[in-house]
Biopython code that builds the backbone (N, CA, C, O; Angstrom):
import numpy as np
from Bio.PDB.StructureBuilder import StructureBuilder

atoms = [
    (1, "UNK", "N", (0.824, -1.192, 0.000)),
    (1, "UNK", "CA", (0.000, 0.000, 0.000)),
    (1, "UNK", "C", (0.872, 1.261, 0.000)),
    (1, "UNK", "O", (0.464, 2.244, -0.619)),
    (2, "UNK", "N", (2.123, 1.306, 0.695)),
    (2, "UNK", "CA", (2.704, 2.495, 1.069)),
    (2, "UNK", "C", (3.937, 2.750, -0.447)),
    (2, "UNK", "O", (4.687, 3.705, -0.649)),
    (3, "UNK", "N", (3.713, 1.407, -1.342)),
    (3, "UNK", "CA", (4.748, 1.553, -2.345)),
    (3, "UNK", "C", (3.562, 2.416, -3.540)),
    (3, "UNK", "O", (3.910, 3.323, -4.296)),
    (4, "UNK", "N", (2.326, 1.916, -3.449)),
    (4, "UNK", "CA", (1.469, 2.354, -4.430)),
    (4, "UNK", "C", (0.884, 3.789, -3.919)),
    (4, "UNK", "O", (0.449, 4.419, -4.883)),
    (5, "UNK", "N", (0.782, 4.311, -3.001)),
    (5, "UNK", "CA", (1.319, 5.743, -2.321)),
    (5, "UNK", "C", (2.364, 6.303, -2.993)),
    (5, "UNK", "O", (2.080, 7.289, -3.673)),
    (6, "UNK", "N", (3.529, 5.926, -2.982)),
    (6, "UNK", "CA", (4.853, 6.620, -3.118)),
    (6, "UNK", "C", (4.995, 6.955, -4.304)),
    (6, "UNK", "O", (5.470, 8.059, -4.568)),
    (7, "UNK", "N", (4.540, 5.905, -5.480)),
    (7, "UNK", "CA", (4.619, 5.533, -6.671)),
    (7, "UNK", "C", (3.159, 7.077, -7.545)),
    (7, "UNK", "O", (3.250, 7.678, -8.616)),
    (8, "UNK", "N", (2.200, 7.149, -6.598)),
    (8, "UNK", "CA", (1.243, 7.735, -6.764)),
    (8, "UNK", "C", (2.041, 9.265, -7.020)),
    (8, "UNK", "O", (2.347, 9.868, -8.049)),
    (9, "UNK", "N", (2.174, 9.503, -5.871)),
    (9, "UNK", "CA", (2.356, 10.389, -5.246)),
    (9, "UNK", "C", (3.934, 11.430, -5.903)),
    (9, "UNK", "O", (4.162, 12.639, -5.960)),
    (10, "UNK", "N", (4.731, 10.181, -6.300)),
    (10, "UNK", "CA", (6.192, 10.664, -7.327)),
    (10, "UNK", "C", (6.389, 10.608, -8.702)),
    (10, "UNK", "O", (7.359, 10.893, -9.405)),
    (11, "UNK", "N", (4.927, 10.052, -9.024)),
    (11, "UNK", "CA", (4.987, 9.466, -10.458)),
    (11, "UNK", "C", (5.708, 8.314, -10.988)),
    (11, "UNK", "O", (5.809, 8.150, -12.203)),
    (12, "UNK", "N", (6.341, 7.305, -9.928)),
    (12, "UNK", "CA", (7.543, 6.541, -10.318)),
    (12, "UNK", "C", (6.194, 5.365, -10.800)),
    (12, "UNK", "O", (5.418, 4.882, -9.976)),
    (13, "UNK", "N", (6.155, 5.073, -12.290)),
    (13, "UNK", "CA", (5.669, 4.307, -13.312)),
    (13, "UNK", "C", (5.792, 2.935, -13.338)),
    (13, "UNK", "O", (5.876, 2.843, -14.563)),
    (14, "UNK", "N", (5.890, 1.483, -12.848)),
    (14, "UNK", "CA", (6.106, -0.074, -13.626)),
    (14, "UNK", "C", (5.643, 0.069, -14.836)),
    (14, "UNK", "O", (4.556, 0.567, -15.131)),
    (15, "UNK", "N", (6.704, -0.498, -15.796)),
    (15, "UNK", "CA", (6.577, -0.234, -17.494)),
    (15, "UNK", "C", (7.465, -2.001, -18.024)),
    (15, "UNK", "O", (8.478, -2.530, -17.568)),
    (16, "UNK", "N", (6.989, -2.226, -18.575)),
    (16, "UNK", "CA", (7.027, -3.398, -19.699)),
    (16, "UNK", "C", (6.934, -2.839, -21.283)),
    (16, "UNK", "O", (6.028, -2.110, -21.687)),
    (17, "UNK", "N", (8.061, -3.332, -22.100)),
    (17, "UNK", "CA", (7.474, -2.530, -23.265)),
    (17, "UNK", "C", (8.034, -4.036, -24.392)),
    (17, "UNK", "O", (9.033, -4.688, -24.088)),
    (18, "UNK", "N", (7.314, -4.315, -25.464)),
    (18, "UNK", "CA", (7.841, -5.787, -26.145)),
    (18, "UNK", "C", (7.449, -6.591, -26.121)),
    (18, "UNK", "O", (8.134, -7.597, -26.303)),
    (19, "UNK", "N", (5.816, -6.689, -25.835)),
    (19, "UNK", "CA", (5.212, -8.106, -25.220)),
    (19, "UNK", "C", (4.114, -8.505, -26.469)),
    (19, "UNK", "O", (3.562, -7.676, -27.192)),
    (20, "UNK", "N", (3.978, -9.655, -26.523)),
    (20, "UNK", "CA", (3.087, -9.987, -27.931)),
    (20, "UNK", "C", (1.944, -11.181, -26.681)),
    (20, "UNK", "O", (2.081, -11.697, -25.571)),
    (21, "UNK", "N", (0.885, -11.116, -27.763)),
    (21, "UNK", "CA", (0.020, -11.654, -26.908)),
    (21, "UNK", "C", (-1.608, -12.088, -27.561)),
    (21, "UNK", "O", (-1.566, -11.543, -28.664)),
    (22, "UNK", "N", (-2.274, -12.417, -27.511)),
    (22, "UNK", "CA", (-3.343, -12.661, -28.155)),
    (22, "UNK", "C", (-5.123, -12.311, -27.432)),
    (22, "UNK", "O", (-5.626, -12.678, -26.370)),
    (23, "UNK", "N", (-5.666, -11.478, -28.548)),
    (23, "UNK", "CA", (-6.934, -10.737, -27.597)),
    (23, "UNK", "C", (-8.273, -11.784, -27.187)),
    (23, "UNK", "O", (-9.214, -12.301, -27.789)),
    (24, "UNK", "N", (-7.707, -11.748, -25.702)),
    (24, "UNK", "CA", (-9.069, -12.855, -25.403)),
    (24, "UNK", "C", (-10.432, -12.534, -25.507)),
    (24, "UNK", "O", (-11.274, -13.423, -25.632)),
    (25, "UNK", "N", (-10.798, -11.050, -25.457)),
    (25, "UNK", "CA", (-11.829, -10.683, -24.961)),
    (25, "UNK", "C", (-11.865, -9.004, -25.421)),
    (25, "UNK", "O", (-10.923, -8.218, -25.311)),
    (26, "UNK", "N", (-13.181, -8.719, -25.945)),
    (26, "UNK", "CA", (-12.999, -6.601, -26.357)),
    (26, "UNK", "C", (-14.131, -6.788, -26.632)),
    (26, "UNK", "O", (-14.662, -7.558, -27.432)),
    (27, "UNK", "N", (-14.608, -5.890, -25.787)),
    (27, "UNK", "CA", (-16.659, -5.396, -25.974)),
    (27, "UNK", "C", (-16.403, -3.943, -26.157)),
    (27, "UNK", "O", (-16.234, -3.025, -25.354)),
    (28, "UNK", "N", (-16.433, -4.030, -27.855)),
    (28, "UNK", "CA", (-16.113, -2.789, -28.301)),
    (28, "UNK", "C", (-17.353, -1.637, -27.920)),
    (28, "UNK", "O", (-17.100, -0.435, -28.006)),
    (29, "UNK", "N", (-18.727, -2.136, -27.487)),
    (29, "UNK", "CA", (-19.322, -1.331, -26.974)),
    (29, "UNK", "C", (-19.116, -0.411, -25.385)),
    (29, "UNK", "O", (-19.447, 0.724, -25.041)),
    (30, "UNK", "N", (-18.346, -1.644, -24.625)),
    (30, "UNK", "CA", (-17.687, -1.153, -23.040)),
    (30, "UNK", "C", (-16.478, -0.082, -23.076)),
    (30, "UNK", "O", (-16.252, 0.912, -22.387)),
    (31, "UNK", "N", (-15.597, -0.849, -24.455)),
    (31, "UNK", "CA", (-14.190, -0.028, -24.591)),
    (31, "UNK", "C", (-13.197, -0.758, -23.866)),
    (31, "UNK", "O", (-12.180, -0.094, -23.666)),
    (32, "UNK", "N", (-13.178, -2.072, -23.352)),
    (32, "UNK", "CA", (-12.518, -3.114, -22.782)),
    (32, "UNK", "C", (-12.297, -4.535, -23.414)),
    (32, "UNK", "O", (-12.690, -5.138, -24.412)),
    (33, "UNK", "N", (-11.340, -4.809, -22.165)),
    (33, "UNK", "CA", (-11.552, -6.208, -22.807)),
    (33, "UNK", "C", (-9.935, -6.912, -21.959)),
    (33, "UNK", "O", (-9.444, -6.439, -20.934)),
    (34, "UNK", "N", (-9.504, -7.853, -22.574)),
    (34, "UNK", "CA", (-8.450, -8.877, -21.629)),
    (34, "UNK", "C", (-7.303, -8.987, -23.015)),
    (34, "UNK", "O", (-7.676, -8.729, -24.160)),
    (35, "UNK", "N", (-5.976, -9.379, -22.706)),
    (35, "UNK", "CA", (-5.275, -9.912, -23.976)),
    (35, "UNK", "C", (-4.491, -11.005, -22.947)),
    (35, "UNK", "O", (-4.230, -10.697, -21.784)),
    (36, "UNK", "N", (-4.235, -11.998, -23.386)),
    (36, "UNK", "CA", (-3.374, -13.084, -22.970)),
    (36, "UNK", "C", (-2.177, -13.128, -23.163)),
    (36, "UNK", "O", (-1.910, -13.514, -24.301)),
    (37, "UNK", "N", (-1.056, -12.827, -22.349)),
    (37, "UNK", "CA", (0.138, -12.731, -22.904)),
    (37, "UNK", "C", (0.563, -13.971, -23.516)),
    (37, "UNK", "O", (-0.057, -14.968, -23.147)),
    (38, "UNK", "N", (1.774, -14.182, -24.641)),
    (38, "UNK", "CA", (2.189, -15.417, -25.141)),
    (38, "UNK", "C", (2.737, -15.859, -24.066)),
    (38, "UNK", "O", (2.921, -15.099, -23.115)),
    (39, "UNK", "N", (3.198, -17.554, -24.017)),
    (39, "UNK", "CA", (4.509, -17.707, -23.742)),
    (39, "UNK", "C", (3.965, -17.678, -22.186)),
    (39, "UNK", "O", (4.779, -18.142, -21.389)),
    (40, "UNK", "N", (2.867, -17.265, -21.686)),
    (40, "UNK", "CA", (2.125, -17.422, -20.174)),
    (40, "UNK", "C", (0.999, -17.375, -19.775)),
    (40, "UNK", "O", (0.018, -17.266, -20.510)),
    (41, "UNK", "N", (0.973, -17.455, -18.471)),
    (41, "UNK", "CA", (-0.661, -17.811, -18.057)),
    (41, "UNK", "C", (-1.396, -16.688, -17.757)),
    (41, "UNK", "O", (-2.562, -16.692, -17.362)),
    (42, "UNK", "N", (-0.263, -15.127, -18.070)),
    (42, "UNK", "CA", (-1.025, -13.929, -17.621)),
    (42, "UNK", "C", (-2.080, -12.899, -18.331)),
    (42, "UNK", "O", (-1.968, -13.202, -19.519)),
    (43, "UNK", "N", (-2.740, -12.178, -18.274)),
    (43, "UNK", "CA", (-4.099, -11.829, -18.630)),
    (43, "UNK", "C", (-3.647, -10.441, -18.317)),
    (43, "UNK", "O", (-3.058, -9.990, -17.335)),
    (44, "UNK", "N", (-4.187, -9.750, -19.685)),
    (44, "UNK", "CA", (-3.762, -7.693, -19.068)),
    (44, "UNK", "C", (-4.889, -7.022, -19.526)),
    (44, "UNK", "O", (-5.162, -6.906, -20.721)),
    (45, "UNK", "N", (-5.521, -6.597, -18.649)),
    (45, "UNK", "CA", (-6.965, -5.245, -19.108)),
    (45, "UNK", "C", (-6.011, -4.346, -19.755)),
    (45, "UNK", "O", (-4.897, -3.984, -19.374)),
    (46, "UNK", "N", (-6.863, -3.976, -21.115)),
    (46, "UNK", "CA", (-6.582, -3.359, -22.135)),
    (46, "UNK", "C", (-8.083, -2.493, -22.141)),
    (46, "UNK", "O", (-9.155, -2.948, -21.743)),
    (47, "UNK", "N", (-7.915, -1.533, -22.535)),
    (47, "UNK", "CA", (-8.949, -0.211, -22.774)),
    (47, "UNK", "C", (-8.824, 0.536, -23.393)),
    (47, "UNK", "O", (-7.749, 1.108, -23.213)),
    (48, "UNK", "N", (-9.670, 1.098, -24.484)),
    (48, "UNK", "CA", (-9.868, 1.358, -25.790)),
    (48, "UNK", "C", (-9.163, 2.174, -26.091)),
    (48, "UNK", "O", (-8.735, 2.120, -27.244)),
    (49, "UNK", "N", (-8.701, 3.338, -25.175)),
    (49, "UNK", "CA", (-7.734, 3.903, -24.981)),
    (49, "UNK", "C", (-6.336, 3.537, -25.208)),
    (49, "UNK", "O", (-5.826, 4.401, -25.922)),
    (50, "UNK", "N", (-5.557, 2.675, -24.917)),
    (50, "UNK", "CA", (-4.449, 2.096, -25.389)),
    (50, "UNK", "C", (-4.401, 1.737, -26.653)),
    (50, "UNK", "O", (-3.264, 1.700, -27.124)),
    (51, "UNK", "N", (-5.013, 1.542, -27.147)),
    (51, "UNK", "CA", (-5.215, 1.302, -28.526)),
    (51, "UNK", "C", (-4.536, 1.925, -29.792)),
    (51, "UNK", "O", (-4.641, 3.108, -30.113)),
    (52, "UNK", "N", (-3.861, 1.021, -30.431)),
    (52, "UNK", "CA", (-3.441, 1.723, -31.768)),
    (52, "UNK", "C", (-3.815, 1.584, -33.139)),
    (52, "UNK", "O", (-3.728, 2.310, -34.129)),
    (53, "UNK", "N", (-4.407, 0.048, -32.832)),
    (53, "UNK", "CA", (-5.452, 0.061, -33.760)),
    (53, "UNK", "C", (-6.132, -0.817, -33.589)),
    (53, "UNK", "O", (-5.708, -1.740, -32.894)),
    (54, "UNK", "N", (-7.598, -0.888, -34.214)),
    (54, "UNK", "CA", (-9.046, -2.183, -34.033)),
    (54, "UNK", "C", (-8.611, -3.434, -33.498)),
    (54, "UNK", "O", (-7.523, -3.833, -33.911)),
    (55, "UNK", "N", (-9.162, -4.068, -32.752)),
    (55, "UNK", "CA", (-9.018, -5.245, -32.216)),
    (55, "UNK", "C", (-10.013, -6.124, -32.142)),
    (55, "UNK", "O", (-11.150, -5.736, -32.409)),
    (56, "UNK", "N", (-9.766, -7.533, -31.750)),
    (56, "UNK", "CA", (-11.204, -8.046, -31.619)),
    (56, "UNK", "C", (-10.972, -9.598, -31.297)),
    (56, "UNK", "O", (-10.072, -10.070, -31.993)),
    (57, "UNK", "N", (-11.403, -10.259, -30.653)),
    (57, "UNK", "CA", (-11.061, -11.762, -30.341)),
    (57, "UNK", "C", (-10.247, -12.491, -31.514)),
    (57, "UNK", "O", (-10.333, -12.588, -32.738)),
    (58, "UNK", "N", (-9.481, -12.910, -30.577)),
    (58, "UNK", "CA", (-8.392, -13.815, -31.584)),
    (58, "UNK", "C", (-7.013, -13.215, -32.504)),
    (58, "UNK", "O", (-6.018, -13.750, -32.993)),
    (59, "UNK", "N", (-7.491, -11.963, -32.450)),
    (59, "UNK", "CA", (-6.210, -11.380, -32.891)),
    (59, "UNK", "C", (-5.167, -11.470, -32.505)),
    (59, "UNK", "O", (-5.202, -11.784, -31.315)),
    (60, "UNK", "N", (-3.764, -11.314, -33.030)),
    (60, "UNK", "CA", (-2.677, -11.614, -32.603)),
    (60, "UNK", "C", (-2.118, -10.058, -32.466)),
    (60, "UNK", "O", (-2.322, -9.252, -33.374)),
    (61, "UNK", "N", (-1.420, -9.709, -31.300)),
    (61, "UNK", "CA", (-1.079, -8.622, -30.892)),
    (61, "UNK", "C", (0.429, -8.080, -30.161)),
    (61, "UNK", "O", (1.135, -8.800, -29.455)),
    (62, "UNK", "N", (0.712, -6.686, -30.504)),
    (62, "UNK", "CA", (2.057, -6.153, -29.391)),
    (62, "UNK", "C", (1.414, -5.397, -28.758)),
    (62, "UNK", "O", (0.326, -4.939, -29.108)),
    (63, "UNK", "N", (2.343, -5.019, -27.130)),
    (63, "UNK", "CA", (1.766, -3.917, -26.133)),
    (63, "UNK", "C", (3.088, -3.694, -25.307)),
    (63, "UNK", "O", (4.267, -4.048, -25.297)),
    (64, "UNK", "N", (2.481, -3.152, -24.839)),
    (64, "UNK", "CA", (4.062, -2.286, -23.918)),
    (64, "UNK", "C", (2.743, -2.605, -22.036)),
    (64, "UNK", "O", (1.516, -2.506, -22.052)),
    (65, "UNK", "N", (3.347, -2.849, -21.154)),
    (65, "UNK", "CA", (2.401, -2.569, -20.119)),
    (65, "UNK", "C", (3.036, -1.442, -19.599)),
    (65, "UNK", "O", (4.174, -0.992, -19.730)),
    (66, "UNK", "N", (1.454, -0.867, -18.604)),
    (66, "UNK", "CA", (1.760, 0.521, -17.662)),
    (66, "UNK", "C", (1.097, 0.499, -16.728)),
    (66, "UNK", "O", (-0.120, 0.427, -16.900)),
    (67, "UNK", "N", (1.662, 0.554, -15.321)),
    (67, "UNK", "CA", (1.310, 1.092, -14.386)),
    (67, "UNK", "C", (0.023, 1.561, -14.318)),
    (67, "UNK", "O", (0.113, 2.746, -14.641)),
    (68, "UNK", "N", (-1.540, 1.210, -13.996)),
    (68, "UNK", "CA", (-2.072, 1.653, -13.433)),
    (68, "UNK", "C", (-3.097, 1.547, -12.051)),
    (68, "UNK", "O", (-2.890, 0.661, -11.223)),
    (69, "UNK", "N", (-4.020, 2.356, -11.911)),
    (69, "UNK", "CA", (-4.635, 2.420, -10.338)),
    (69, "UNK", "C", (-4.887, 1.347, -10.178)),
    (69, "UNK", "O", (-4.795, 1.206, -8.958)),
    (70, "UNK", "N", (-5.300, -0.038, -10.818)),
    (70, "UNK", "CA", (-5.294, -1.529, -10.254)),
    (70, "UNK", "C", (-4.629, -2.327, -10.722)),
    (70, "UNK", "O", (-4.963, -3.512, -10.693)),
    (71, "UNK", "N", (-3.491, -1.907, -11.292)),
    (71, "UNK", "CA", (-2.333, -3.094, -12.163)),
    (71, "UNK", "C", (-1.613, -2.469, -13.411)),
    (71, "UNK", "O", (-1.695, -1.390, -13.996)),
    (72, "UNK", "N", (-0.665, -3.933, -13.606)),
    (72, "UNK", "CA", (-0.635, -3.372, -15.123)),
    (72, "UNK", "C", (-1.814, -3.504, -16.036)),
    (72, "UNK", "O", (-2.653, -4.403, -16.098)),
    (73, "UNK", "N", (-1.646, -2.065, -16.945)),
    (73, "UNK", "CA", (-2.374, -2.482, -18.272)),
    (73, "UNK", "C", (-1.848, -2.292, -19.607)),
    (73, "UNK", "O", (-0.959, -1.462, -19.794)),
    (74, "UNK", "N", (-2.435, -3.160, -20.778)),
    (74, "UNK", "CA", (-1.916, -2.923, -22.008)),
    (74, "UNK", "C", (-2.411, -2.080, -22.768)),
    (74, "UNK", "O", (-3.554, -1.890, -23.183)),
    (75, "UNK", "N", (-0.921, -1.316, -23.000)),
    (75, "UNK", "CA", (-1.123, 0.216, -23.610)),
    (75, "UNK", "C", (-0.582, -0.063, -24.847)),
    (75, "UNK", "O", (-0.120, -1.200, -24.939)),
    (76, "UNK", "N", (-0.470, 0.909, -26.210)),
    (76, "UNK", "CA", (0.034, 1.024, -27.369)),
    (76, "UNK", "C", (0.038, -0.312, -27.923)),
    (76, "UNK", "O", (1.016, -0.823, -28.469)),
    (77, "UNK", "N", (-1.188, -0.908, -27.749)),
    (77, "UNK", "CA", (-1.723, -2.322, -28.703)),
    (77, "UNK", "C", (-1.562, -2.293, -29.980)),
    (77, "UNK", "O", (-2.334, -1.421, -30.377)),
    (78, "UNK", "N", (-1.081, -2.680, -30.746)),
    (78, "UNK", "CA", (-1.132, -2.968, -32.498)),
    (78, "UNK", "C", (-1.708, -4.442, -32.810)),
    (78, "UNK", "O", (-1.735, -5.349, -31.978)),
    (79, "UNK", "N", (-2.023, -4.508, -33.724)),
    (79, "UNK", "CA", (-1.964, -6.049, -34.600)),
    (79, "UNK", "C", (-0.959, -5.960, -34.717)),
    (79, "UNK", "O", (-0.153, -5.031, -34.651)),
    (80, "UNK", "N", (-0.893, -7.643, -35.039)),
    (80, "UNK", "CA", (0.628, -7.781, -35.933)),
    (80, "UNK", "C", (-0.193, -8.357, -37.302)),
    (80, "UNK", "O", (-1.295, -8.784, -37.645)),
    (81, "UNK", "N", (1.057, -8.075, -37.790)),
    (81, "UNK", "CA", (0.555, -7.731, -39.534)),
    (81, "UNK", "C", (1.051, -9.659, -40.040)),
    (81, "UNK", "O", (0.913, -10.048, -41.199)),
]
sb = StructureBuilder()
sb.init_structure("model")
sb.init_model(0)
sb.init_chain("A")
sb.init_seg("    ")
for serial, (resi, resn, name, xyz) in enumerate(atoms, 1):
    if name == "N":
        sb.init_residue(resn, " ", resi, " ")
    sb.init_atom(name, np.array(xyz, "f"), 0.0, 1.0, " ", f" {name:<3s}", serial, name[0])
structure = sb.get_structure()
């Protein structure tokens, strides 16, 4: 609690940037949704906002994660081509 204070409070960021992953889940009406990282068992809220371009179940994807108020999330999403 007192690191997510400090972190708040100084701006000091957790950042991941290079991660490929595949979109489990996007209710393009909510503006959400889940991506599955490759290569593991982990799961990152993504929001429409991060976005770099259209997404949608099953797509294959890059993201960078960021720091936010309940975790990481995946930011600067692309397809991969």
């Amino acid at each position: 609690m007192l690191k997510k204070l400090i972190s708040k409070l100084f701006g000091s960021k957790k950042s991941e940037t290079g991660k490929e992953g595949t979109v489990k889940f996007f209710n393009n009406s909510k503006g959400f949704g889940f991506i599955a990282e490759k290569d593991s068992d982990k799961e990152h809220f993504v929001h429409v906002t991060g976005l770099k371009d259209k997404i949608r179940e099953g797509h294959k994807v890059t993201f960078d994660l960021e720091e936010g108020e309940k975790g990481l999330n995946a930011v600067n999403v692309k397809r991969k081509k």
